[in-house]
C-alpha positions, 0 to 999 in steps of 0.5 A, a space after each residue: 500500500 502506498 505510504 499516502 494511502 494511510 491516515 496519519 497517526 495522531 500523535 499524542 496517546 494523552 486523551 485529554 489532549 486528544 479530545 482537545 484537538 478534536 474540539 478545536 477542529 471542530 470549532 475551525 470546521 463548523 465556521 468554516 461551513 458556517 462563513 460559507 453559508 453567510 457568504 453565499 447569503 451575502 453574495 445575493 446583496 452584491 451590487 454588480 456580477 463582478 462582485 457576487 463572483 468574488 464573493 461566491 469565491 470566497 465562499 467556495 474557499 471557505 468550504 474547501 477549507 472546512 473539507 480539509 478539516 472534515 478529511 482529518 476528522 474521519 482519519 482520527 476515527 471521529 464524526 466530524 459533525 458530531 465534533 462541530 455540533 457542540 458549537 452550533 449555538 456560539 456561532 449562530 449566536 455570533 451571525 444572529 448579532 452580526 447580521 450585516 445590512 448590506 453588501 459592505 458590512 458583510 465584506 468587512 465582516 468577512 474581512 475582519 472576521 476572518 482575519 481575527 479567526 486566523 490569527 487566534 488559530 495561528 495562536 493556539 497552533 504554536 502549542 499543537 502536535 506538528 500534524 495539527 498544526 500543519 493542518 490548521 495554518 493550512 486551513 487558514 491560509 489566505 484565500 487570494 480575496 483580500 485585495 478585493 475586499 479592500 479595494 471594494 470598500 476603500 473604493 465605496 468611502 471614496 464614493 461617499 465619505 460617511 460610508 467610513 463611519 458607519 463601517 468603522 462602527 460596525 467593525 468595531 462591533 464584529 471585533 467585541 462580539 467575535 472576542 466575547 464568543 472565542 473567550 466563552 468558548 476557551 471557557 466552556 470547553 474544558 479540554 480546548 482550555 487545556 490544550 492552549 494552557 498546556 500539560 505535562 506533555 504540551 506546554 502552553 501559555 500562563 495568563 499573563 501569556 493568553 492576556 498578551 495573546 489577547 492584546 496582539 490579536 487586537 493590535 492585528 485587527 486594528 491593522 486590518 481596519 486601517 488597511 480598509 480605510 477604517 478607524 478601530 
């Protein structure tokens, strides 16, 4: 049998750690399958054919990347569905509170809610068996699509200046709702906590630690924001 024909071993036998790694891949593919669907829904608001193609683009994007963790999920010998279930009621809670009014709040919502997912990810990753980590940082490779966004909506202030103020309002809401919901689900996931704080085995980050991590991830956001053309 070729080599690439079997399932890479998961690589640590501690079971706590295990399950830890199997709930953070189920958080990465249920939004992955959720940014698709709210993608594909905000694609029926673009203004023009051009736009609701880049948008449909993302969102196939999206769904090939929630493949790839569904794939590792099966090799593992776990239901990637019953892995994501238990995160079904954070993120719909998210996109019920984030619900974007028009095309542009929805890219901006994309954008910047992306980006925050990848680099808290990219966070926890560093503390991942070397298999799951590769996996992750491919799952949240860019999807080729940023510059499209910011050109949209550098291009939509332009147009008309108080377009900037609203959207900074409104990305200024997604970065508070989106923290508030990453917290509570470190909080309540007892073996997710555990593998971002660490063991015997896995070494992780101390408060002081995950306060840092917090700090930076605001800093990335308010990166991504003046990249847009927008105030954090």
């Amino acid at each position: 049998m070729a080599t690439q024909d079997v399932p890479t071993p998961f690589a640590s036998d501690d079971p706590v750690y295990r399950t830890g790694v199997i709930e953070l891949l189920g958080v990465l593919a249920y939004g992955e399958i959720s940014a698709w669907e709210r993608l594909a829904e905000d694609a029926k608001m673009s203004p023009d054919m051009r736009t609701k193609v880049e948008i449909a683009a993302m969102a196939s994007a999206e769904f090939g990347h929630f493949e790839l963790i569904r794939d590792r999920l099966l090799e593992m010998g776990e239901d990637p569905y019953e892995a994501m279930q238990p995160f079904a009621t954070t993120f719909e809670r998210f996109h019920r509170q984030t619900t974007p009014s028009d095309w542009l709040e929805g890219l901006v919502k994309a954008y910047v809610g992306d980006g925050l997912a990848a680099d808290f990810y990219r966070e926890i990753a560093a503390y991942l068996d070397a298999d799951t980590r590769a996996l992750v940082l491919d799952t949240l490779s860019g999807t080729g699509h940023s510059e499209f966004v910011v050109d949209a909506v550098r291009g939509a202030i332009e147009a008309d200046h108080r377009v900037g103020g609203r959207l900074a309002l409104w990305g200024r809401r997604l970065m508070g709702e989106a923290l508030s919901q990453a917290q509570m689900v470190v909080a309540e996931r007892d073996a997710l906590s555990t593998v971002l704080v660490g063991g015997v085995d896995h070494p992780g980050m101390d408060l002081a630690g995950i306060g840092r991590m917090f700090t930076r991830l605001t800093e990335a956001h308010t990166a991504r924001m003046d990249k847009l053309g927008l105030a954090a």
